[in-house]
N, C-alpha and C positions, 0 to 999 in steps of 0.2 A: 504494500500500500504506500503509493507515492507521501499522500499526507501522512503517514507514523513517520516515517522517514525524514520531512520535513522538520517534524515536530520534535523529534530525538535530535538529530540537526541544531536544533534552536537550543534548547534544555541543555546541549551541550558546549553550544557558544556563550549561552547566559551563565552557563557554574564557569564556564574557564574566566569570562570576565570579570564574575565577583571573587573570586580568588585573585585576580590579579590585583584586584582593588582592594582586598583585606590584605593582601603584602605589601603592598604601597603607603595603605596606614599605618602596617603593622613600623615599618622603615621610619615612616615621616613619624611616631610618636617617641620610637629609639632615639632619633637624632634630636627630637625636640627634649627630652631626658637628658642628653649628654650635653649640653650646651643651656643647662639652667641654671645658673650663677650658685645654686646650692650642691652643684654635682660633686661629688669628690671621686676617685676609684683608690680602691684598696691600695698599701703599699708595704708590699711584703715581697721576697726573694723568689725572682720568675727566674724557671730552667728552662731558658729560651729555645736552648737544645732537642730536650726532651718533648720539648710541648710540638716544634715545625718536624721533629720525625714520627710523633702520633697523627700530627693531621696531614702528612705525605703520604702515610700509608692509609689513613682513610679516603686519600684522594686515587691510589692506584685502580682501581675498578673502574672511577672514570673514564681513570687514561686508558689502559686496559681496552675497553670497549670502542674508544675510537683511535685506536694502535699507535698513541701520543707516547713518547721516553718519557717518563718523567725520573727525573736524577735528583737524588738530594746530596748536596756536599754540606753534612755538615759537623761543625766541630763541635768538640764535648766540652761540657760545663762554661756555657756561653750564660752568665746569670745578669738580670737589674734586678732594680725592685719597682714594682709597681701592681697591676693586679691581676692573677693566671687566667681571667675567663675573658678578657680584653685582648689577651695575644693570643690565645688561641681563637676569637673572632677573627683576630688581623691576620694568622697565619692560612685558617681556612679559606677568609675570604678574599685577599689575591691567591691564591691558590685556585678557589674556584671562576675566579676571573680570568687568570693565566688559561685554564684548559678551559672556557668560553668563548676564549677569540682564537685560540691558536686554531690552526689548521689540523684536519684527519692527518694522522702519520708525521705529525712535528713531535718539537720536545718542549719542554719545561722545566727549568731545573731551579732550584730548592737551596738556597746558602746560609748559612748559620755561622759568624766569625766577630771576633772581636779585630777592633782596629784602634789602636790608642786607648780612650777614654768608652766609646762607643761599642756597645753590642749591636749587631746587625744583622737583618732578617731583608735575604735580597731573594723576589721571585721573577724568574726572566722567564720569556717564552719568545722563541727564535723564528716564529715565524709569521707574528702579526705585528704593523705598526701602528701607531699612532698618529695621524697626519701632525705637521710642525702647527698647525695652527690649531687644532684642536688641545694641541697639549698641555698650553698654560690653563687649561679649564678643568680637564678629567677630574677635580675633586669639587668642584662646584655642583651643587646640589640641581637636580634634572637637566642637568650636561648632555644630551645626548651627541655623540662627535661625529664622525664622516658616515656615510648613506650602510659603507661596507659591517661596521658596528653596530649601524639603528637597527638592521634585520634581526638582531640576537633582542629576546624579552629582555628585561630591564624599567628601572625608572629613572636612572641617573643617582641614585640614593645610596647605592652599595658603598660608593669609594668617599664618598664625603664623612660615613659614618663611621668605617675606617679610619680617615684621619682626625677626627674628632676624637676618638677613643686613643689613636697613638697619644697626641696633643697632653689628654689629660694624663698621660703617666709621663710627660715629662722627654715625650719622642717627637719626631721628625719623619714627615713621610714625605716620599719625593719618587718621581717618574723618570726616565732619559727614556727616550724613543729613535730607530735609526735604519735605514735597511741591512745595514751591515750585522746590529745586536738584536735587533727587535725589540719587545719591550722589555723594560726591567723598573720595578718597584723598588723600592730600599726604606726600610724603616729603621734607624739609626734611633737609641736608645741610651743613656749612661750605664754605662756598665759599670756593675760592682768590682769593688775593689777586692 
């Protein structure tokens, strides 16, 4: 029957839409929470280490499925302090963003190292860029950048919330985009002494 057909059709664009729009609030009430003058996050001794090799290997299934490397390089007992359910946000979610724009059959790789003063959580994926002009924006809230990105779901919420939560523990997030490296995230931290 052409009309059930129609009607399942419907039933099934109207639920994807209101989900789409209960993750959009769900995003915009997160963001609005991190940026309320009363916010504080935890500050206690992050295993920056420990926390980006659980959520690399919660990410290999992904990769797995669309036959994406993904590599983690990273070094042991990389600590700050600040608060564990905020990096393991930050770690998941370029992680998840990394194998969202990369291509079928690229890679992604995963960096955990101290540098001076700085702990740092670097995810590169080698084979999507960023155009130069959209770049100064990606952490501004419903950013959406060039046509080839707007095709993936999204609301532009993901990466601003990200650096909001870096922010409050006292971190630095930042992008370099190129066709040579592709892209790469870096969220620079104080590292314990």
């Amino acid at each position: 029957d052409t009309k059930v057909g129609e009607n399942l059709q419907w039933i099934d664009s109207t639920d994807s839409a209101a989900k789409n729009m209960m993750q959009m609030i769900s995003q915009m009430l997160t963001l609005s929470s991190l940026e309320s003058p009363a916010m504080t996050s935890k500050s206690e001794s992050v295993d920056l280490s420990h926390i980006a090799e659980k959520c690399a290997l919660q990410m290999e299934s992904i990769a797995y499925d669309r036959n994406i490397s993904m590599k983690a390089e990273i070094d042991d007992g990389i600590f700050y302090r600040g608060d564990p359910e905020y990096a393991e946000r930050i770690c998941s979610g370029l992680m998840e963003n990394a194998l969202k724009y990369e291509p079928d059959g690229g890679s992604v790789c995963v960096s955990v190292y101290r540098q001076k003063k700085k702990a740092l959580l670097q995810v590169e994926n080698a084979g999507s860029v960023i155009e130069p002009e959209d770049l100064p924006h990606v952490f501004e809230r419903f950013y959406r950048g060039d046509k080839t990105r707007n095709q993936q779901k999204g609301h532009g919420l993901g990466l601003p919330i990200l650096k909001q939560m870096s922010e409050l523990q006292g971190g630095e997030i930042s992008v370099i985009s190129s066709a040579e490296r592709g892209t790469v995230f870096t969220v620079a931290f104080p590292a314990n002494e």
